[in-house]
N, C-alpha and C positions, 0 to 999 in steps of 0.2 A: 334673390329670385329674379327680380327685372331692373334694370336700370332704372334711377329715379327719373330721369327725364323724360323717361316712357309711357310714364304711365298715365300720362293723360291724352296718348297717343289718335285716340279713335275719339274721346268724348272728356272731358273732366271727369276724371274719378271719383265714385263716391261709391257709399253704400247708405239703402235707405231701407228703414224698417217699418213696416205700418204695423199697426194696432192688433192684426190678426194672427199675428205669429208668422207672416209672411212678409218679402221684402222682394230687394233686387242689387244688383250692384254691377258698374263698369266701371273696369280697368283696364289699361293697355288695350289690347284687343280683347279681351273677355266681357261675356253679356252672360249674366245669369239670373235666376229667383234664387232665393233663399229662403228656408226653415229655420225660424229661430227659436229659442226659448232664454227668457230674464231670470235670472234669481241671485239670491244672496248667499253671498260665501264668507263667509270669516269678518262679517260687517262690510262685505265689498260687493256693488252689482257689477254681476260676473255674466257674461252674455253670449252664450257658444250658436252657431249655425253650422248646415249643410247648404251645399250650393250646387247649383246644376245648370249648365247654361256652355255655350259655345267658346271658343279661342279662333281667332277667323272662320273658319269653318267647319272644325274639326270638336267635334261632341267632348266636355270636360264638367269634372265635377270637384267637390272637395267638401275642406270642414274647416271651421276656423271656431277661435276662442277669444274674450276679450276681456278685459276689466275697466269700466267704467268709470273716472275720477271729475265729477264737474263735466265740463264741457269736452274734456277729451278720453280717449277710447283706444286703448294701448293692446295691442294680441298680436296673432301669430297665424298666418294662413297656408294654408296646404293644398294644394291643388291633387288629388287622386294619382298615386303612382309617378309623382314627379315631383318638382318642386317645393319650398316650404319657405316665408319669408313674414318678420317682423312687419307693423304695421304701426301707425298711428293716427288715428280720426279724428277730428276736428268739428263739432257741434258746428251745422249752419247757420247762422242767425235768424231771428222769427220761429225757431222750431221750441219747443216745449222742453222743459228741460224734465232729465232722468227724476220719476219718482216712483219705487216701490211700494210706499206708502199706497198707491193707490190698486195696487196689484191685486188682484182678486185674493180672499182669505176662504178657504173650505168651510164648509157648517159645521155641525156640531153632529151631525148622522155623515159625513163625507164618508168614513170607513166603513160604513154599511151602504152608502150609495156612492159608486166612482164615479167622478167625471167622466160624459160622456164628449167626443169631439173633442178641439183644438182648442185649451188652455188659452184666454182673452192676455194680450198686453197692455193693459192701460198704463197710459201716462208714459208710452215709453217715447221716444223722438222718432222722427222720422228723416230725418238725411243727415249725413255727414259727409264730411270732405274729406276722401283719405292722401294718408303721405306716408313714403316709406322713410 
């Protein structure tokens, strides 16, 4: 997708995920927010986003996917009708590290009452360092 040397062309790359199921992330020239959501696949925390935010000046969006092992963070990002490139994230230090254990669990009436609004991420981290 971009040159490795690039990519921390405009700001140190990272992407950083708050609590809320919202986040951000800069790369190369890309400023965006991001939608996330956590969960577990096959005993793996697996972490997909939507992203929406600028490339110098010109409006870009995308989706990306990751799998979460300890402190780094391996996926595959896709910018909307263009590009698509491997990734790997790097846990910043001081940040909390990944626990599903603390992920919200449904009631026992959840199937009779759905969650209403934006699904809580506890316990999930909040910034990473990315490298391609």
């Amino acid at each position: 997708m971009r040159d490795p040397e690039a990519l921390d062309l405009a700001v140190p790359a990272y992407m950083r995920f708050d609590r809320g199921g919202l986040g951000e992330m800069e790369l190369v020239a890309i400023s965006a927010s991001i939608d996330y959501r956590v969960e577990q696949r096959d005993g793996a925390c697996v972490l997909e986003f939507s992203w929406s935010g600028f490339d110098e000046m010109d409006a870009t969006s995308g989706r990306a996917w990751a799998r979460i092992a300890g402190d780094t963070m391996r996926g595959k990002l896709f910018i909307h009708q263009g590009d698509e490139s491997t990734f790997v994230a790097r846990r910043e230090r001081g940040v909390r590290r990944v626990s599903m254990s603390k992920a919200p669990r449904p009631s026992r009436g959840a199937a009779a009452h759905p969650q209403r609004g934006r699904p809580r991420q506890r316990g999930f981290p909040h910034q990473w360092r990315a490298e391609w």
